[in-house]
C-alpha positions in Angstrom: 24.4 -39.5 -25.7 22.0 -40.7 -23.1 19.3 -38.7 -22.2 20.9 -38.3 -18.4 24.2 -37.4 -19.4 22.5 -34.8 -21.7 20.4 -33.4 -18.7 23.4 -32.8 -16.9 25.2 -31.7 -18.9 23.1 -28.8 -19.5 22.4 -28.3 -16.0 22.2 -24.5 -14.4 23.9 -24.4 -11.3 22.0 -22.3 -8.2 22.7 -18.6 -7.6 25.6 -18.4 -5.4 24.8 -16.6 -2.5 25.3 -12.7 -2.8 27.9 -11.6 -0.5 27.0 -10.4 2.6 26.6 -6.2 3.1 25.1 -3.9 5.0 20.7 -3.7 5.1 20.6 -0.1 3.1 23.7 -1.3 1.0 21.0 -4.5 0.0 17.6 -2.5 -0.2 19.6 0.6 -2.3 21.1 -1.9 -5.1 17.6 -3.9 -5.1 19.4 -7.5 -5.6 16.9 -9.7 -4.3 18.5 -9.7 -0.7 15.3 -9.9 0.8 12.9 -12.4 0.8 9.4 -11.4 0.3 7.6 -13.6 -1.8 9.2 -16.7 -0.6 7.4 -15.5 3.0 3.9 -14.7 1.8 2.3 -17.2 3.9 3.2 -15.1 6.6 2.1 -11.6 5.1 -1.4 -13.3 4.4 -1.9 -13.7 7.8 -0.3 -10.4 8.8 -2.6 -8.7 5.6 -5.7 -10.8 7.3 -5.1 -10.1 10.7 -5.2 -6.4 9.9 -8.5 -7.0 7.6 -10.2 -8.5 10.4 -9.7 -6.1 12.7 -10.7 -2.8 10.3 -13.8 -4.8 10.3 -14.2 -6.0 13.7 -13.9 -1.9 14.2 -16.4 -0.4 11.7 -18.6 -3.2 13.0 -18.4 -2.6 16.9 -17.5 1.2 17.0 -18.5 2.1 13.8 -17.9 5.7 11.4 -18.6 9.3 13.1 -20.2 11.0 10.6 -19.7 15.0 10.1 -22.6 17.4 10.2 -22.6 17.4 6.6 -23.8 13.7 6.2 -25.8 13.6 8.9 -27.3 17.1 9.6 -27.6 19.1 12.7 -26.3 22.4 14.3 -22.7 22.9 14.8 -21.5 26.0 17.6 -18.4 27.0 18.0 -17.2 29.4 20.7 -13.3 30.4 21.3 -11.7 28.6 24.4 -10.3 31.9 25.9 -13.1 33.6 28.0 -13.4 37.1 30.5 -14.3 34.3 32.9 -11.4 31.7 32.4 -10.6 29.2 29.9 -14.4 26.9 29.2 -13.5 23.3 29.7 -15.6 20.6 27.7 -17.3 19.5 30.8 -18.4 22.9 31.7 -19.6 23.8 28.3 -21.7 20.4 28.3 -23.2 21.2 31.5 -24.2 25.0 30.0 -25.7 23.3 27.5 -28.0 21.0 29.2 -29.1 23.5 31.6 -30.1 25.9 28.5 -31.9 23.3 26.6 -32.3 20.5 29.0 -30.4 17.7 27.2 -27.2 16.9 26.8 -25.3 17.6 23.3 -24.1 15.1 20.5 -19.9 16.1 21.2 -18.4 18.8 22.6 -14.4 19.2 21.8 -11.6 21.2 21.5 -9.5 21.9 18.8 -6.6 23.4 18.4 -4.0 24.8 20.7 -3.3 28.3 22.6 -5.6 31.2 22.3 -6.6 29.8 18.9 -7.9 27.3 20.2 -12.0 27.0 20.3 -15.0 24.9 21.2 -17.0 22.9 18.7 -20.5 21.7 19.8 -22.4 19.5 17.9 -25.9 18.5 18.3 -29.0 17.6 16.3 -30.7 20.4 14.5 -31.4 23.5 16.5 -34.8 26.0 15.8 -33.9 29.5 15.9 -35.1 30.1 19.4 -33.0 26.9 21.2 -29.8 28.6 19.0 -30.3 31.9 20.1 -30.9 30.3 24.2 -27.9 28.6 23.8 -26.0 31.3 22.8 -27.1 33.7 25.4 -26.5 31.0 27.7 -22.9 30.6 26.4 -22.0 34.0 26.8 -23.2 34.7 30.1 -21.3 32.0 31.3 -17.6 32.4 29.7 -18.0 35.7 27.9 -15.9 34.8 25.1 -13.2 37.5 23.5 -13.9 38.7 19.8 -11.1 39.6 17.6 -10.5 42.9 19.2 -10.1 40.8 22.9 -13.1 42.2 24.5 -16.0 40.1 25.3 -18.6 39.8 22.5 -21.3 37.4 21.2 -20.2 37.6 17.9 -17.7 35.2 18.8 -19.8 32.7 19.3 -21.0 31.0 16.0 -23.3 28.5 14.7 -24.4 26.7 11.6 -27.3 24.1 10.7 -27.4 21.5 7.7 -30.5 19.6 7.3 -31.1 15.9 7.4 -31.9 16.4 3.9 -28.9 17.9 2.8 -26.6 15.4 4.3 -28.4 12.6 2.4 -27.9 14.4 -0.7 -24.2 14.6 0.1 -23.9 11.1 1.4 -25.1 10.1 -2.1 -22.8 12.2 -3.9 -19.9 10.7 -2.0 -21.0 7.3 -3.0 -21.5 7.6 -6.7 -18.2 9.4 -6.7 -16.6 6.3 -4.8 -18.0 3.3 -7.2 -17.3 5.6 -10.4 -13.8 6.1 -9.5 -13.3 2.4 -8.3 -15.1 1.2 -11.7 -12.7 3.1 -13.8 -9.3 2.3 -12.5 -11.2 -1.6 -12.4 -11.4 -0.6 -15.9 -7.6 0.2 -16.8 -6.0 -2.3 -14.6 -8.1 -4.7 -16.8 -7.0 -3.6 -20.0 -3.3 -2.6 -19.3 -2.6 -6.0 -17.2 -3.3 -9.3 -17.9 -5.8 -11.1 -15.6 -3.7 -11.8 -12.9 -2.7 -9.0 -12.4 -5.4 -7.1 -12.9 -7.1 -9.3 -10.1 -4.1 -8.7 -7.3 -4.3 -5.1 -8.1 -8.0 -4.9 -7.2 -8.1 -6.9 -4.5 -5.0 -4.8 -3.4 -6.8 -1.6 -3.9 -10.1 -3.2 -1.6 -7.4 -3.8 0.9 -6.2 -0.3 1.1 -10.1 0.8 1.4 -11.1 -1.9 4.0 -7.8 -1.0 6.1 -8.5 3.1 6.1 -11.9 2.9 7.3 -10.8 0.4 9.6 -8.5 2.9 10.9 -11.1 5.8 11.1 -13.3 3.4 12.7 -10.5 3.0 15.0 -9.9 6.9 16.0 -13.1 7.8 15.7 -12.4 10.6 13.6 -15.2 12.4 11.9 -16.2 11.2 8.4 -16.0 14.5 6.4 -16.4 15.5 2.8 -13.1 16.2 2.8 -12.2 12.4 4.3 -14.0 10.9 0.7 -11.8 13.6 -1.5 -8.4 12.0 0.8 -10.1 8.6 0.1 -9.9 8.7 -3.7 -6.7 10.1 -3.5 -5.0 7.8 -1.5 -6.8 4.6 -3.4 -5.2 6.7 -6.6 -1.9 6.4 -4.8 -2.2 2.7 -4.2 -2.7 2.1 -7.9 0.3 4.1 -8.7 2.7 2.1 -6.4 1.2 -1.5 -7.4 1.7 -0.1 -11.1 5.1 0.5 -10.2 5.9 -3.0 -9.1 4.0 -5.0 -11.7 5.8 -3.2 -14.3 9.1 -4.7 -13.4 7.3 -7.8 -12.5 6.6 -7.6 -15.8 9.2 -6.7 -17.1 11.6 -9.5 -15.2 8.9 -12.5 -16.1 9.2 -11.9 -20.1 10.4 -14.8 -21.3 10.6 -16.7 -18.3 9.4 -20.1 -19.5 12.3 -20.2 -22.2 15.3 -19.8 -18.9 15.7 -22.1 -16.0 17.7 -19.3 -14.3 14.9 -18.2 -11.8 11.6 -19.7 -10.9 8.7 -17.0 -11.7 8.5 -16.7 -7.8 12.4 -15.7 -8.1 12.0 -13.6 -10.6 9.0 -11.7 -8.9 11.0 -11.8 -5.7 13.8 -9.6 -7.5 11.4 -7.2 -8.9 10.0 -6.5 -5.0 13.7 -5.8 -4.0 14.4 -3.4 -7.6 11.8 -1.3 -6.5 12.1 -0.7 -2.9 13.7 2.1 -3.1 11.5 3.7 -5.1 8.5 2.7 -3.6 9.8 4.2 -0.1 11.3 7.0 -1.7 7.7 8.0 -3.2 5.7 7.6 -0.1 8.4 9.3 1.9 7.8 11.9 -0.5 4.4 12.2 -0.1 4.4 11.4 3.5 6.2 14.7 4.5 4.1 17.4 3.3 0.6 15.4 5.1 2.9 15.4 8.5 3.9 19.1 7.9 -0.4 19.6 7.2 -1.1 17.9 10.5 1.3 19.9 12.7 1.3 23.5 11.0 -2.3 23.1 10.1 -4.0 20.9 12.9 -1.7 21.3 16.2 -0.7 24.5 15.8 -3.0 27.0 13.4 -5.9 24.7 15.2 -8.0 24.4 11.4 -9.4 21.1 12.9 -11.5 20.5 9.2 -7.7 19.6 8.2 -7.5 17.4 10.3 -9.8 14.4 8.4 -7.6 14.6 5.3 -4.3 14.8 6.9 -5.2 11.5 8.6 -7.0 9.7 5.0 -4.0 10.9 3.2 -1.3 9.5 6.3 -3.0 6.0 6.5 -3.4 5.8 3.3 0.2 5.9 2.0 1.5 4.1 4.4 -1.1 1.3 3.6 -0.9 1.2 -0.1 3.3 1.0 0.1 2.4 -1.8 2.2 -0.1 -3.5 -0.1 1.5 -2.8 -3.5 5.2 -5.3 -2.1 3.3 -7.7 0.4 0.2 -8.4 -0.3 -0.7 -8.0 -4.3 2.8 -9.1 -5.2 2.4 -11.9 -3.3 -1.2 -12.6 -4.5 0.0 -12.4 -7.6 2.7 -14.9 -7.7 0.0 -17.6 -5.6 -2.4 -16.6 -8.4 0.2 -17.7 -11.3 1.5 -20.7 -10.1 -1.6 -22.4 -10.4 -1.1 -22.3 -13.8 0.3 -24.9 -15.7 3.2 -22.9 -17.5 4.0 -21.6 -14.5 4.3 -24.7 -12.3 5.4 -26.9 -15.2 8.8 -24.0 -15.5 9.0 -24.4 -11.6 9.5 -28.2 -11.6 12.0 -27.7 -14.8 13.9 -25.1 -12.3 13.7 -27.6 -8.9 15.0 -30.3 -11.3 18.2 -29.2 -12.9 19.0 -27.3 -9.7 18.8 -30.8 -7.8 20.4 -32.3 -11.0 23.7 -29.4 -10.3 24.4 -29.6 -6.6 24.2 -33.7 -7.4 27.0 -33.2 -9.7 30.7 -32.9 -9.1 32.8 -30.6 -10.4 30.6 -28.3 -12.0 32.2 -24.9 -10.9 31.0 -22.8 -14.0 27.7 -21.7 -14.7 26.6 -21.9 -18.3 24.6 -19.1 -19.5 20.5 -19.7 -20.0 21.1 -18.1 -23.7 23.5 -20.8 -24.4 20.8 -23.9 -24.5 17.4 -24.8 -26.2 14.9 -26.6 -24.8 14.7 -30.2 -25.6 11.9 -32.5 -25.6 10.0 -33.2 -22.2 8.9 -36.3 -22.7 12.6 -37.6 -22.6 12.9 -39.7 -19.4 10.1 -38.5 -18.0 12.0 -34.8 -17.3 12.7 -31.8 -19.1 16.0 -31.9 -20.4 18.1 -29.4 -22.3 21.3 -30.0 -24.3 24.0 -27.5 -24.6 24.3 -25.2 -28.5 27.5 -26.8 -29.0 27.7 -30.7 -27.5 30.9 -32.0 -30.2 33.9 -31.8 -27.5 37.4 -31.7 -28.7 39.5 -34.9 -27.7 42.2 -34.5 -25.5 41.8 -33.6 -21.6 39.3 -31.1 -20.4 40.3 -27.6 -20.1 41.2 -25.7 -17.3 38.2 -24.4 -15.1 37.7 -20.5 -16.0 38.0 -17.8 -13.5 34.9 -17.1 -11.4 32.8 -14.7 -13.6 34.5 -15.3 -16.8 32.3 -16.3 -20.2 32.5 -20.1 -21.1 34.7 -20.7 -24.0 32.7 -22.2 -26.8 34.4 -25.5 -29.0 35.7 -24.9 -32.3 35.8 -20.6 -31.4 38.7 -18.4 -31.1 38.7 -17.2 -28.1 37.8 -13.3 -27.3 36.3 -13.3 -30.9 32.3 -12.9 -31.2 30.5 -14.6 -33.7 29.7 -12.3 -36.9 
């Protein structure tokens, strides 16, 4: 048998195109309707284009740090006054007249007659705090807790410079032990690939949420670097998830010629959409319900920083984990050799099938061995069984049905 009859012979047809249903019907069964990897040119640019500009922000606008990294005094005075409601712009213009400069920020947070004024400027002595807050009184007269006016409503606090370096340190080391660790287990649980599109995944997610709270301008709290490490802990999850049945679908590819490893990955995106959108959804609702119970309504504006860390940062990690490491991933493999060596092997009997006439059946990948590669210059594969009774060729089997093997009773398995 020549070597081309015998690489026909054993050739895999292409999928045949799923039949057409409905988008949730596709993403809720996971068969590889959607094309994600076979795209990824385009999410690199979409994946730079947001990269460039978290940089471009934390470069021109830059981080807000809290009081507690950079030190200073912090009042805060409730909204609802004997004299009316105190406006920011009135409150700024209180404080320059008391201490003849203006003040750091002055804002409002929260909503309703919980709702109070924060000012925040560099550190205060005792005597400009206790100016400013006789100043702030005689001007609004803020209400106490009992609704009468009262100074005891109007509050301060003072961190020092030296404090907030302390803490700014602590939030550092905290930040390159946690990233050295999970570098640590994605190392050893994956193999290098991996590993590498997991990481540079996880830098995304980090790059992308301080882009964002360069962005807002939000203030960059303790409580921002706890939401930090949570959300990169997140990220790792959902890439874990994926990579699993990445790994799980690529076992073994080299030996088929069903599925290209790109294919293969492709599929494993689609299996685990669902899950991946079910989980952030998941943890998606409860940081909502904490930003309108908490922030807009109860007005606890130190919420506010890790409602935000925790939003962005689910939101970008799902992201990450099916369009961007994925899709590293599979780039990173198929410079390879095994990898791009199976690729051709695919390309080539798929060309080899839709050349052929009359090949309605699709034989199954279990059903032929390899043959040598150096035949003809192509990989070729020959079928198990290649004596064929004499005598005209069988009827074609029904669509789906299992090939019937030569020399085999049929419906009876081999012992």
């Amino acid at each position: 048998m020549s070597a081309k009859h015998s690489t026909e012979s054993a050739t895999v047809a292409a999928p045949a195109p799923a039949a057409q249903h409905g988008f949730f019907v596709r993403l809720y069964t996971g068969t590889g309707a959607f094309e994600v990897i076979g795209k990824r040119k385009l999410w690199y640019g979409v994946s730079g284009a947001i990269v460039a500009i978290s940089l471009l922000a934390m470069l021109v606008r830059g981080f807000t740090f809290g009081i507690d990294f950079e030190g200073g005094t912090k009042v805060s005075m409730p909204v609802d006054g004997a004299k009316g409601q105190a406006t920011t712009e009135q409150v700024e213009t209180v404080f320059g007249d008391a201490l003849g400069k203006p003040p750091e920020t002055v804002v409002i947070v929260g909503n309703g007659p919980s709702a109070t004024v924060q000012i925040r400027t560099e550190t205060l002595t005792n005597e400009q705090t206790e100016k400013l807050r006789v100043a702030l009184f005689d001007a609004f007269e803020p209400k106490g807790a009992d609704g009468q006016p009262s100074k005891l409503a109007i509050s301060d606090s003072a961190v020092s410079s030296t404090w907030g370096g302390q803490i700014t340190q602590k939030a550092l080391i905290a930040l390159v032990v946690f990233l050295v660790l999970v570098s640590i287990y994605i190392t050893v649980r994956y193999e290098r690939y991996m590993a590498m599109a997991a990481l540079a995944a996880m830098f995304f997610d980090l790059i992308v949420t301080a882009g964002v709270y360069a962005l807002v301008g939000f203030e960059v709290t303790p409580a921002t670097v706890i939401g930090l490490l949570t959300i990169l802990g997140f990220s790792i999850y959902d890439t874990v998830i994926v990579f699993d049945k990445v790994e799980e679908n690529t076992a073994g590819f080299e030996h088929t010629t069903r599925r290209t490893f790109a294919e293969q990955a492709n599929l494993a995106v689609n299996q685990t959409f669902m899950r991946s959108i079910n989980t952030s959804l998941i943890s998606a609702l409860p940081i909502i319900a904490l930003m309108v119970i908490a922030v807009w309504l109860l007005g606890v504006g130190t919420l506010q920083d890790l409602a935000l860390v925790q939003l962005v940062g689910v939101l970008v990690g799902t992201y990450s984990s099916i369009y961007f490491a994925t899709p590293l991933l599979v780039s990173l493999r198929e410079r390879t050799e095994l990898v791009s060596k199976h690729t051709k092997r695919v390309l080539r009997r798929r060309a080899a099938a839709a050349a052929k006439t009359g090949s309605d059946a699709e034989p199954d990948d279990t059903d032929t061995v390899d043959a040598d590669e150096d035949v003809a210059g192509a990989a070729a594969e020959v079928p198990v069984s290649t004596a064929a009774p004499a005598g005209p060729a069988p009827d074609k089997p029904a669509p789906g049905a299992r090939p019937i093997r030569p020399n085999r009773p049929s419906g009876k398995r081999r012992p």
